[in-house]
C-alpha positions in Angstrom: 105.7 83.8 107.9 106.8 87.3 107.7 105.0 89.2 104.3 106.7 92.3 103.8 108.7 95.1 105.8 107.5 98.6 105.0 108.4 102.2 106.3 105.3 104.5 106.4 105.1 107.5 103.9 103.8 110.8 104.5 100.1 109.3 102.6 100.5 105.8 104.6 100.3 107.6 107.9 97.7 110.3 106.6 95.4 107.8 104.2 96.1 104.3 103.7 98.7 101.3 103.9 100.0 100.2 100.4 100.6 96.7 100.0 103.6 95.3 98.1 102.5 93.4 94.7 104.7 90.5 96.5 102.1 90.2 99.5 99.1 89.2 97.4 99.7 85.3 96.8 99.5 85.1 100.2 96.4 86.8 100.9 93.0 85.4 100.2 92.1 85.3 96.6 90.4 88.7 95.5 87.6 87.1 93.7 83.7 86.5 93.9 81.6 88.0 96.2 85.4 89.2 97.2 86.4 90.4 93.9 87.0 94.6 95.3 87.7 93.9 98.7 88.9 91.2 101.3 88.7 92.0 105.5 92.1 90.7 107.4 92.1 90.2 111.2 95.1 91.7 112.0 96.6 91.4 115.9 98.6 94.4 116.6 101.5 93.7 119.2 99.2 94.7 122.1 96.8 91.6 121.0 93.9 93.8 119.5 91.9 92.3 117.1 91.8 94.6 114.7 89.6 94.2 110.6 91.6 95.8 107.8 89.9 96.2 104.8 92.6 95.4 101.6 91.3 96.1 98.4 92.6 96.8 95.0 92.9 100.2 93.7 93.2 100.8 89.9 94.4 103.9 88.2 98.1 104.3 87.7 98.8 100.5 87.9 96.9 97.8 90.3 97.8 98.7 93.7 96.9 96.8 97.4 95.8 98.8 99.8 93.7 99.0 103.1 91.7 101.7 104.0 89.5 100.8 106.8 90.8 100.7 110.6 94.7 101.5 109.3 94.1 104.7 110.4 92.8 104.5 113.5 96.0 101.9 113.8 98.1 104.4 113.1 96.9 106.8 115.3 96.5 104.9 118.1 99.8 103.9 117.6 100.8 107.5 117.2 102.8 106.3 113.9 104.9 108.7 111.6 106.6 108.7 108.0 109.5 106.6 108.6 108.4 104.5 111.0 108.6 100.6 109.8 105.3 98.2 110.2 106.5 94.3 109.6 103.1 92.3 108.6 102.9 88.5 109.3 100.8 85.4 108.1 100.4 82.8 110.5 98.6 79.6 109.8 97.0 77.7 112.5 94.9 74.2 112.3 92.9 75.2 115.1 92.1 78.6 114.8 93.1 79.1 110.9 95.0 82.2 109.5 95.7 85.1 111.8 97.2 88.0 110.0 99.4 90.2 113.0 101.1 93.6 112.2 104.5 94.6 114.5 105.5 98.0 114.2 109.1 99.3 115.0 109.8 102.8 115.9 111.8 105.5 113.4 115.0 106.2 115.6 115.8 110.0 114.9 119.0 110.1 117.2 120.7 107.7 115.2 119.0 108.6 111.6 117.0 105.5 111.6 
């Protein structure tokens, strides 16, 4: 099941991913001993395992975000602003939920 689309901004590429509001029923619940912060496995599309931490940021309005190992995503990735990240939820009996990331690359020639 497909979560959200989402081109990077300048800060996304630079700091952290922000989450959509409309992602976060289908995340694990952000409460108890996970009340600031949740860890998804995330497979990228080369099939590395990869621990995001997504917690909620306050100040401004409630915000998602994940801090930890986006970046070195993005870099490894060698993402920019404009590029486009699609973030999936798949549910498995056997091995539970896997969380993959797919990320689709900001065509400049055609103003994409």
């Amino acid at each position: 099941m497909q979560l959200f689309v989402k081109a990077l901004t300048t800060i996304e590429v630079e700091r952290r991913l922000v989450l959509p509001r409309e992602s976060l029923p289908a995340l694990p619940r952000f409460e108890g001993s996970h009340e600031h912060g949740i860890t998804l496995q995330v497979k990228d599309d080369a099939g590395n395992l990869r621990n995001f931490r997504c917690k909620k940021q306050y100040g401004g309005g409630e915000k998602l975000v994940i801090e930890t190992d986006c970046i070195q995503f993005v870099k490894s990735k060698k993402l920019r602003s404009g590029d486009v990240v699609a973030f999936y939820k798949d549910d498995d009996r056997v091995s539970g939920t896997l969380y993959r990331i797919e990320v689709k690359r900001r065509n400049d020639k055609l103003g994409l």
